[in-house]
C-alpha positions as a LaTeX table, in Angstrom:
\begin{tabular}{lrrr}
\hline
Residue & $x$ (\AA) & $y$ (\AA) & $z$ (\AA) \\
\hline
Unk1 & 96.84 & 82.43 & 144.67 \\
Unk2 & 94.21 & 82.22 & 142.44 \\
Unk3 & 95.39 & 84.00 & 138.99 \\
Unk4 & 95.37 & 83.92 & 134.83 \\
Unk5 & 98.31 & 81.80 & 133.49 \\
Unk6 & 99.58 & 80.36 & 130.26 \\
Unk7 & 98.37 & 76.73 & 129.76 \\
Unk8 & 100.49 & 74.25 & 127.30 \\
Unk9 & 99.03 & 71.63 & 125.43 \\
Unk10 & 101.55 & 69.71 & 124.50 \\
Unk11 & 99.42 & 67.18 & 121.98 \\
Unk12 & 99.48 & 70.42 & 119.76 \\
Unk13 & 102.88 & 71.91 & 120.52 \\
Unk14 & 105.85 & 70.86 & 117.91 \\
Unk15 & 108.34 & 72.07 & 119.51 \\
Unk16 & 109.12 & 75.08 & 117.51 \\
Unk17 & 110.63 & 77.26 & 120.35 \\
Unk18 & 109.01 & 80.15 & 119.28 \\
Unk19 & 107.03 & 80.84 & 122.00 \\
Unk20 & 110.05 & 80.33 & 124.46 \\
Unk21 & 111.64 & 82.99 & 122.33 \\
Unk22 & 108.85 & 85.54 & 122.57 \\
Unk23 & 108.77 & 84.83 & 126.41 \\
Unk24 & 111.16 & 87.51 & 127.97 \\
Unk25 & 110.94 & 86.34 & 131.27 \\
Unk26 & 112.53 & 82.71 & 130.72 \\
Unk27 & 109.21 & 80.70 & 131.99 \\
Unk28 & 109.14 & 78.20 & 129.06 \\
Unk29 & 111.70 & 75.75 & 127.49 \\
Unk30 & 111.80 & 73.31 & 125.26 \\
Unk31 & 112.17 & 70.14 & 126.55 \\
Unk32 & 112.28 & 66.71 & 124.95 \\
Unk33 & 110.75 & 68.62 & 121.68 \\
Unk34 & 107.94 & 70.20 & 123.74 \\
Unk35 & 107.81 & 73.57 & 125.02 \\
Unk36 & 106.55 & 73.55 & 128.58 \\
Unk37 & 105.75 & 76.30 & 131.75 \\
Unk38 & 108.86 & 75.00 & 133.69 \\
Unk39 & 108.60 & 78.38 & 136.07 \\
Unk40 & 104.97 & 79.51 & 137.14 \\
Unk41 & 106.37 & 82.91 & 139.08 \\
Unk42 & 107.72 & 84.01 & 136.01 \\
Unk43 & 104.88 & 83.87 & 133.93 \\
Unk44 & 103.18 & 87.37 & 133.94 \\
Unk45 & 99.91 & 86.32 & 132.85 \\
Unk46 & 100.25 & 89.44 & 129.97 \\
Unk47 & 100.85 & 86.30 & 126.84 \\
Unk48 & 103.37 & 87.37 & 124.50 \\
Unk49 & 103.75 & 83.68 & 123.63 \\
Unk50 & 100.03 & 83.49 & 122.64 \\
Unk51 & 100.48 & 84.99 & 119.10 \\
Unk52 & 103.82 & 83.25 & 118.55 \\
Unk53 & 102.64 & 80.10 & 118.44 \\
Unk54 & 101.58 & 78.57 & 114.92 \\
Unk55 & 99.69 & 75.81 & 116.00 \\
Unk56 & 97.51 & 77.09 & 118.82 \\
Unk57 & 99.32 & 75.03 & 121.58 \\
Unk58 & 99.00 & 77.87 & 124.37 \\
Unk59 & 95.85 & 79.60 & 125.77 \\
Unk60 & 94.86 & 80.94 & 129.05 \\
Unk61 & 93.71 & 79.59 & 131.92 \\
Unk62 & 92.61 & 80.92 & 135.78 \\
Unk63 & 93.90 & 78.48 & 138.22 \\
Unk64 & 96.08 & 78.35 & 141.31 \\
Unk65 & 99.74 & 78.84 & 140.99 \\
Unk66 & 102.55 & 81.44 & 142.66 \\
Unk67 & 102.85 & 84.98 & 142.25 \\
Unk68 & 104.88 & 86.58 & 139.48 \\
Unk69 & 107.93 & 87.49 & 141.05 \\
Unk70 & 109.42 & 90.13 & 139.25 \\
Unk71 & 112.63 & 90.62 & 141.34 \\
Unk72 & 113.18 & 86.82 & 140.80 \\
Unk73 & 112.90 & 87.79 & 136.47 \\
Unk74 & 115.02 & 89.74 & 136.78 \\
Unk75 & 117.91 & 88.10 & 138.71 \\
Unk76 & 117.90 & 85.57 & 136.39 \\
Unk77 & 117.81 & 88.37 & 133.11 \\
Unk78 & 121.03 & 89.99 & 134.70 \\
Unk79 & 122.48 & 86.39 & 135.15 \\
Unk80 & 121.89 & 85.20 & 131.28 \\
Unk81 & 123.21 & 88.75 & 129.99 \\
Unk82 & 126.37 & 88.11 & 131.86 \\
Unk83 & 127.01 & 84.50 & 130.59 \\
Unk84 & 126.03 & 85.82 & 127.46 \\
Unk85 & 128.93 & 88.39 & 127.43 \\
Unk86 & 131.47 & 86.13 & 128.89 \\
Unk87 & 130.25 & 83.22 & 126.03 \\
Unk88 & 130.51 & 86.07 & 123.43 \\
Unk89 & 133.96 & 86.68 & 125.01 \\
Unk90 & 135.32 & 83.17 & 125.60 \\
Unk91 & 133.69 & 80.25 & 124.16 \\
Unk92 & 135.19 & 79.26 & 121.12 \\
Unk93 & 135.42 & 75.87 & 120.27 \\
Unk94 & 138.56 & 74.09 & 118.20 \\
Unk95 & 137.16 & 71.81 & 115.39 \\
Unk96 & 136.90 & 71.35 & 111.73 \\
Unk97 & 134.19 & 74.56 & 111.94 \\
Unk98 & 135.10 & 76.41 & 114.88 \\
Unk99 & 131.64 & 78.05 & 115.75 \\
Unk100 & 130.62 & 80.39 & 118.49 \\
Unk101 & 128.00 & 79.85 & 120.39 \\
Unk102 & 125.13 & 82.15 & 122.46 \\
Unk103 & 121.86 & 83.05 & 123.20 \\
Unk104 & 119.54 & 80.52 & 124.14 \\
Unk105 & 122.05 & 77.74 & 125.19 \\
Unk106 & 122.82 & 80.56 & 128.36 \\
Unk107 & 119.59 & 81.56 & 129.60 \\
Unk108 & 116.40 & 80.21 & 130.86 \\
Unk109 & 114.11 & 79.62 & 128.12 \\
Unk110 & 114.85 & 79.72 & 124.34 \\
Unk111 & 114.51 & 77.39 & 121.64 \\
Unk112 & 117.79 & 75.54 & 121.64 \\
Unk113 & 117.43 & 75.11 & 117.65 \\
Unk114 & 118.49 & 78.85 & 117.47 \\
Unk115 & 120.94 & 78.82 & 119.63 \\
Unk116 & 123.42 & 81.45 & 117.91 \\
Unk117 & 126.89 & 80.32 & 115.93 \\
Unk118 & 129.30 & 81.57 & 114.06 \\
Unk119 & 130.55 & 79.45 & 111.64 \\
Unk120 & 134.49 & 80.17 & 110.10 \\
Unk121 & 134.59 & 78.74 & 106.10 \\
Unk122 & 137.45 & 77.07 & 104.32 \\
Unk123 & 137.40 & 78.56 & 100.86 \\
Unk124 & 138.23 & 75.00 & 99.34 \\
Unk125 & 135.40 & 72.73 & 98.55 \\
Unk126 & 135.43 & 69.53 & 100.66 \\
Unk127 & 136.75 & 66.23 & 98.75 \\
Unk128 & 134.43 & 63.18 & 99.66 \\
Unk129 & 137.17 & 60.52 & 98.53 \\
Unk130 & 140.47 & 60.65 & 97.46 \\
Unk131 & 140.39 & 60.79 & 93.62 \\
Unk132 & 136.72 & 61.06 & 93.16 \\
Unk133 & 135.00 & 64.39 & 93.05 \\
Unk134 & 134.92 & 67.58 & 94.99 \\
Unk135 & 131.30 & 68.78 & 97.35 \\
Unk136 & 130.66 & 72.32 & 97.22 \\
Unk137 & 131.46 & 73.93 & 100.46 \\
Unk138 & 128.77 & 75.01 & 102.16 \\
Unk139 & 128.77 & 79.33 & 102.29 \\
Unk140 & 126.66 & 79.71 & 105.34 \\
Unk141 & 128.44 & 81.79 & 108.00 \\
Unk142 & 125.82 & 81.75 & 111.03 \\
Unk143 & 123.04 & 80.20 & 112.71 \\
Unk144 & 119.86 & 81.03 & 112.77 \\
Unk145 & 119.30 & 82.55 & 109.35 \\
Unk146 & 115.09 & 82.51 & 109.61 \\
Unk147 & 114.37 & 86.55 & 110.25 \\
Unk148 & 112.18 & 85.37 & 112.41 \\
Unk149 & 114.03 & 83.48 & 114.90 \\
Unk150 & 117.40 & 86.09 & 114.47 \\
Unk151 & 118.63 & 88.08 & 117.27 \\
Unk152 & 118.92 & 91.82 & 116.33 \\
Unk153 & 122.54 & 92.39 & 117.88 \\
Unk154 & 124.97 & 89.79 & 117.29 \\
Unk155 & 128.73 & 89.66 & 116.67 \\
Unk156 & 128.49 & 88.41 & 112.84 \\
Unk157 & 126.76 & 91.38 & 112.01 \\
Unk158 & 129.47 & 93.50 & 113.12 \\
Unk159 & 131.26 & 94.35 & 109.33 \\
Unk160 & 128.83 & 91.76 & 107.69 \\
Unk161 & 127.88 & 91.86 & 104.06 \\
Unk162 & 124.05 & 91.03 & 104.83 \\
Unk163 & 121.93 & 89.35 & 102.09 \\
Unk164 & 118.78 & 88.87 & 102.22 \\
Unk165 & 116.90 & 86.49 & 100.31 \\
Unk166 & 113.04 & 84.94 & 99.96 \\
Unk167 & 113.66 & 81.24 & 101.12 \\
Unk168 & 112.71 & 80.12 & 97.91 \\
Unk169 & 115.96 & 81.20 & 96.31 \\
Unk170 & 117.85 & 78.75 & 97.18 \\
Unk171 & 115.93 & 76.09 & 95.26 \\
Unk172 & 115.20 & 77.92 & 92.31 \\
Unk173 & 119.16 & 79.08 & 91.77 \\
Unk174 & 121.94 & 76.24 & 91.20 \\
Unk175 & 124.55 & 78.43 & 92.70 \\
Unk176 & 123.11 & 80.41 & 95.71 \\
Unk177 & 126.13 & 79.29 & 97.86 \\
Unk178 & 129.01 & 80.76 & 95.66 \\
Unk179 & 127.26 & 83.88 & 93.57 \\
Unk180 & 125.37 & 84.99 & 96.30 \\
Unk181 & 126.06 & 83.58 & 100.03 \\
Unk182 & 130.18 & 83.79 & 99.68 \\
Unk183 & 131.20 & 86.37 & 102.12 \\
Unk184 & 128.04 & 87.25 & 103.39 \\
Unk185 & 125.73 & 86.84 & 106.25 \\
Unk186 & 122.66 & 85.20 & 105.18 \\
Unk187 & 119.50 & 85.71 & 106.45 \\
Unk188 & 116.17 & 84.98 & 104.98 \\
Unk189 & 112.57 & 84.73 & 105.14 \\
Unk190 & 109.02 & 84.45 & 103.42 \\
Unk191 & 106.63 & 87.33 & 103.94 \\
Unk192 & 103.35 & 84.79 & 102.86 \\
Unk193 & 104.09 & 82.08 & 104.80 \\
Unk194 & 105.22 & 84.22 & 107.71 \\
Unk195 & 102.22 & 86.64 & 107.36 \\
Unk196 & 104.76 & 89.48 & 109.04 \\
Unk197 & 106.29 & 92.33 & 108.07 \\
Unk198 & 109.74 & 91.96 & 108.38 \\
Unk199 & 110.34 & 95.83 & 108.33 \\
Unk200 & 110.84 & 96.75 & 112.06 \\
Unk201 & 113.44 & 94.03 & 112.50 \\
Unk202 & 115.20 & 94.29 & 109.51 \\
Unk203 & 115.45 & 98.36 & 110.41 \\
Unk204 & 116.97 & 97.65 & 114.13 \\
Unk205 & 119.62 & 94.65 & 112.39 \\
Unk206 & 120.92 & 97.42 & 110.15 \\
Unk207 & 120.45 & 100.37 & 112.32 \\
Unk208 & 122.21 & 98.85 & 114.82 \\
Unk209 & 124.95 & 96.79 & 113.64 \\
Unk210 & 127.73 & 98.05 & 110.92 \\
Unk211 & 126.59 & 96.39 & 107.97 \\
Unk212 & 128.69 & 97.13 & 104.77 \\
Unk213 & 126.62 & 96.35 & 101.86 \\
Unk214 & 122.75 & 94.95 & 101.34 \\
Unk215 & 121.81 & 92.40 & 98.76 \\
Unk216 & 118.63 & 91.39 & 98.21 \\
Unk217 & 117.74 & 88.16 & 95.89 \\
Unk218 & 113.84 & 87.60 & 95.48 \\
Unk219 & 112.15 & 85.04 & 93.39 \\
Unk220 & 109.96 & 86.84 & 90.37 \\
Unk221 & 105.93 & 86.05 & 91.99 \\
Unk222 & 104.50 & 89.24 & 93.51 \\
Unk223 & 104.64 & 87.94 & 97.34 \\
Unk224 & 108.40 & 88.30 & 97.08 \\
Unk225 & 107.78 & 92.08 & 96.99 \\
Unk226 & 107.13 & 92.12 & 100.41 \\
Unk227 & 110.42 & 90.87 & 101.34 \\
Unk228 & 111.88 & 93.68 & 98.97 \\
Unk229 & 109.73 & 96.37 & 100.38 \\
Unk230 & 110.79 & 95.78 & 103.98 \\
Unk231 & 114.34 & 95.41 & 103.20 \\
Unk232 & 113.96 & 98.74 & 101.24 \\
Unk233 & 112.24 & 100.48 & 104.42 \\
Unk234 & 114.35 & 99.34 & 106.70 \\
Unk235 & 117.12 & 100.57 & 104.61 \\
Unk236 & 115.36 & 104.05 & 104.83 \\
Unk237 & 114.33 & 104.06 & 108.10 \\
Unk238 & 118.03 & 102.60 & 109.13 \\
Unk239 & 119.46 & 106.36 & 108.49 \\
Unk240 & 122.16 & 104.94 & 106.95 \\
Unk241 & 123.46 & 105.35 & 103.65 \\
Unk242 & 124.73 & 101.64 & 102.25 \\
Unk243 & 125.35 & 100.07 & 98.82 \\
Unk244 & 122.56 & 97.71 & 97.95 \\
Unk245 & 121.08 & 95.90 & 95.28 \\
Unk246 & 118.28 & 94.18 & 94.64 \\
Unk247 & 118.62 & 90.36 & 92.34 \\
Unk248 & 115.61 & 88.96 & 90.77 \\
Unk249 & 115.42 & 85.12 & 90.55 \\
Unk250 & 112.93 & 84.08 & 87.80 \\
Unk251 & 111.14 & 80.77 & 88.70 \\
Unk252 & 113.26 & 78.46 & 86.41 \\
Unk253 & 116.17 & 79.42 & 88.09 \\
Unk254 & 117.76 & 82.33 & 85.91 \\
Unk255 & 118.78 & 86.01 & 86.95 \\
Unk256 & 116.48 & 88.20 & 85.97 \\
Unk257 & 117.87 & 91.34 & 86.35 \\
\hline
\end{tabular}
């Protein structure tokens, strides 16, 4: 039949996954770095991928191609939600890091970059050779940490000390890893370079998970404030009553406040 699709153009696409994420029906994945329409009947025609896509890669087109089969979506929603619980339930794997893994590895479409895990710490730094020095141990307990590309719901939220912090941070601060990430879930983001508001996601990660305590660490330049802002409103808008504090990085790398 003769209908309005997405079209791909893969000379622009780089592979961010973003699109495949936005895509509830599972019609695009990412394969060999390039997101392609690997399932015309899913594809509704409405474009929730269109605005999710930084580099223009996706536009419409009217051409020939199957119906959208809705009872076919969502056979194949229902299937990915049950692997998902049974990976959530199950799939652990032994090695140095154990990590658990989810999401987009289990269901059709999904950028395979943020595929959830969960990553267990040792609390001693790692030795590179025997009688040399000592690397810092990395503090970072999950994957994805962009706001943008984190689920809402996930088990490491469940208890989590959640900091958020401008992306920034990290350079400008020495010690992000031990003062601030230690014993935290870290998740962070840029509100100028995204051009979002972070708000109504932030809101449904506290709102719906049992998160302890809140700390936010924001560099000192005025965009930051719009990562503050939305952490505050969400906050608010949560319901909830939690601790939190808000950490001021200046841009040479001290604490402000």
């Amino acid at each position: 039949m003769l209908r309005k699709i997405i079209h791909i153009d893969e000379e622009k696409c780089n592979g961010c996954g973003l699109c495949a994420e936005a895509c509830h029906e599972g019609a695009i994945d990412i394969i060999d770095g390039k997101a392609k329409l690997v399932r015309e009947n899913f594809c509704d025609g409405f474009g929730d991928c269109l605005p999710n896509c930084p580099t223009g890669a996706i536009t419409f087109e009217e051409r020939e191609a199957p119906a959208y089969d809705e009872a076919a979506v969502k056979k194949a929603q229902a299937a990915a939600r049950q692997t998902d619980k049974d990976a959530r339930q199950t799939n652990t794997e032994p090695n140095e890091r154990r990590t658990l893994r989810m999401d987009h590895e289990h269901r059709p479409g999904g950028c395979p970059g943020s595929a959830m895990m969960q990553f267990e710490r040792t609390e001693s730094p790692r030795t590179v050779q025997p009688g040399t020095f000592e690397m810092p141990a990395s503090r970072l307990a999950q994957w994805p940490c962009q706001i943008k590309l984190l689920p809402t719901k996930a088990p490491y939220f469940e208890g989590a000390k959640l900091l958020i912090a401008a992306d920034c941070t990290a350079y400008a601060y020495a010690n992000m890893h031990e003062d601030f990430m230690k014993g935290k879930v870290t998740i962070i983001g840029c509100p100028k370079l995204d051009a979002v508001d972070y708000t109504i996601k932030l809101t449904e990660i506290i709102r719906d998970n049992d998160i302890k305590s809140v700390t936010i660490v924001r560099m000192e330049v005025p965009c930051c404030g719009g990562l503050q802002r939305a952490a505050e409103n969400a906050l608010h808008a949560s319901g909830k009553f939690i601790p939190w504090q808000v950490v001021t990085i200046s841009r040479d790398g001290r604490i402000l406040d």
